[in-house]
C-alpha positions, 0 to 999 in steps of 0.5 A: 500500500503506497502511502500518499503522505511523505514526511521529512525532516527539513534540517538535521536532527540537531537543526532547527524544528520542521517537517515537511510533508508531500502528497503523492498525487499532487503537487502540495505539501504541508509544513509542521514549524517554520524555521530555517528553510534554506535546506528546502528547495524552493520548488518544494517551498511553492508546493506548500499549501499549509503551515503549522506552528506549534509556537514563535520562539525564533527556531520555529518561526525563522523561516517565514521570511525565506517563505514569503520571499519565494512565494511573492510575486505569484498568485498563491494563497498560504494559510497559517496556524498558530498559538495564542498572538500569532496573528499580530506576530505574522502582522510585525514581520509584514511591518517590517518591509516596505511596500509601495511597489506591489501594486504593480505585481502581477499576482497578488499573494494572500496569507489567511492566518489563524491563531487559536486558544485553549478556550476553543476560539480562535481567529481568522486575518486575511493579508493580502499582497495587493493591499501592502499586507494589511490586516483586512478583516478579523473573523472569530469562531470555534474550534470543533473537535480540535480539527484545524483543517478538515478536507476531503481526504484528510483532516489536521487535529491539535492540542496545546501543550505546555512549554511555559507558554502555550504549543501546538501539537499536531496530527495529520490524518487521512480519513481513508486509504484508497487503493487501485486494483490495476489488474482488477481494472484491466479485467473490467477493460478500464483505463487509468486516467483521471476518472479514478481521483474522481472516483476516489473524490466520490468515495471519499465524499461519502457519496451513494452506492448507486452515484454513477462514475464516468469511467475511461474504458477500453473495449478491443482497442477502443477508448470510450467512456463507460458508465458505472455505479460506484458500488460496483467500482468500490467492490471490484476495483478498490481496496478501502483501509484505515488511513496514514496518521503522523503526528508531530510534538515538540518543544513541550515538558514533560509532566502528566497533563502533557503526556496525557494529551500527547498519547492522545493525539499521536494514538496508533500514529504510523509515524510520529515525529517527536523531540528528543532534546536531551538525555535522561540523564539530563532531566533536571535540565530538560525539565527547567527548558520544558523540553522532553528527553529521550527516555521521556519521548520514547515511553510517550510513543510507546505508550501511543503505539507509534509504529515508527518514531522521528526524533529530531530536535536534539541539543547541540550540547550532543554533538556527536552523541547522537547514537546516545539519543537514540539509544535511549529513545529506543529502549524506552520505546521497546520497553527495555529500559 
């Protein structure tokens, strides 16, 4: 089963926090943090459709510089999503730069920013380049089920954690996995084309067994177009399974409220990406940075039954130690220590 989202880290382990998450059949991804970009090309920072912050300390939020820069000038709407005052955090950073020219682009650039609370509310600025990025509206509205993004195929989830301030924590969800029978579809005399993400659009969107589905056939060497109902197409054609889950946590202490809320987000993650900023024998330490340790992260994973583990974030202070982090990451999360 191919899956359709493909995470990386956008720095090394040791770098600033970030994870960049691609989608197979399209060219859109998604980015979990947002400091240095400069190891990401820009051909991959224009696929970004979304960005996720889990707080402003500057080795998070660094890089919305490098990523305004690549994308102005071109006709692109990018959606942020932040903690507590990020709208005006976004809005500073905008103030900064002068821009009396940009009525003369081209294509206008628009930032739809959101900043979310505890509470359950949160708010909605739009920035638009045309407009010299000024605030033009401030929408209120409640947060359901902690669910940030909802599409068709996949949702993105929440939840605050405590790192002296307020951080986000996030899961990204795909609802359903879809997948082509190709030997099925030539036994029907069926073609691949576009027809199919139709055909998965309609599963996905819940619609009846009876909907007719406009399929690209081939009948003795003959293209055609055939009409089938979708029932048909879903029991002879595809395979529907539980979708790909990653979550990513980072920048949060470790006590029992934190470990409650990030077992429940990353439950039965098939990749979790999580910090592993210090050893255990360092807990005093991570526990005044309000970070966790290795040991900490790997009994977190464990305890959500991650099926695989991203650590990053580590501390410079472990430069060329990382095999110790490990290490201890995975005995925790195997249950041997």
């Amino acid at each position: 089963m191919r899956p359709i989202f493909h995470p990386q880290l956008v720095n090394d382990r040791f770098g600033d926090p970030g994870l960049y998450i691609e989608f197979l059949f399209e060219k859109r991804a998604l980015l979990f943090d947002l400091g240095d970009l400069r190891a990401l090309a820009s051909r991959k920072i224009l696929r970004i459709s979304d960005v996720f912050v889990s707080h402003a300390h500057m080795d998070h939020f660094v890089g919305f510089d490098q990523l305004l820069r690549i994308c102005l000038g071109r006709e692109k709407r990018l959606r942020l999503y932040g903690p507590p005052g990020f709208i005006e955090q976004v809005e500073h950073k905008l103030k900064a730069y002068t821009w009396n020219l940009v009525h003369n682009y081209p294509a206008d650039l628009s930032l739809e920013v959101t900043e979310l609370r505890p509470d359950g509310t949160a708010r909605r600025s739009v920035f638009h380049c045309r407009q010299a990025f000024r605030r033009e509206t401030d929408e209120g509205f409640l947060i359901s089920g902690h669910v940030l993004l909802d599409e068709a195929a996949f949702r993105v989830r929440t939840v605050f954690l405590d790192h002296k301030i307020p951080c986000l924590a996030f899961a990204l969800e795909e609802k359903l996995h879809i997948n082509v029978w190709k030997n099925r579809l030539a036994e029907m005399q069926l073609a691949t084309g576009p027809w199919l993400q139709a055909l998965k659009k309609a599963v996905m969107s819940g619609a009846p067994d009876d909907t007719i589905i406009q399929a690209d056939a081939v009948e003795h060497g003959v293209p055609h177009e055939k009409q089938l109902p979708l029932g048909l197409l879903k029991e002879r054609i595809l395979r529907i399974v539980p979708g790909q889950k990653i979550t990513y946590v980072t920048d949060a202490v470790y006590h029992e409220q934190n470990a409650k809320k990030i077992v429940a987000l990353a439950q039965d993650s098939d990749i979790l990406a999580i910090e592993t900023t210090f050893l255990e024998e360092d807990a005093e330490r991570a526990m005044e940075k309000y970070h966790l340790t290795a040991r900490q992260a790997g009994m977190l994973a464990r305890a959500a039954h991650a099926k695989k583990i991203i650590p990053f974030h580590f501390s410079p202070k472990y430069a060329g130690e990382e095999l110790r982090l490990r290490e201890e990451l995975h005995d925790a999360y195997t249950g041997n220590r």
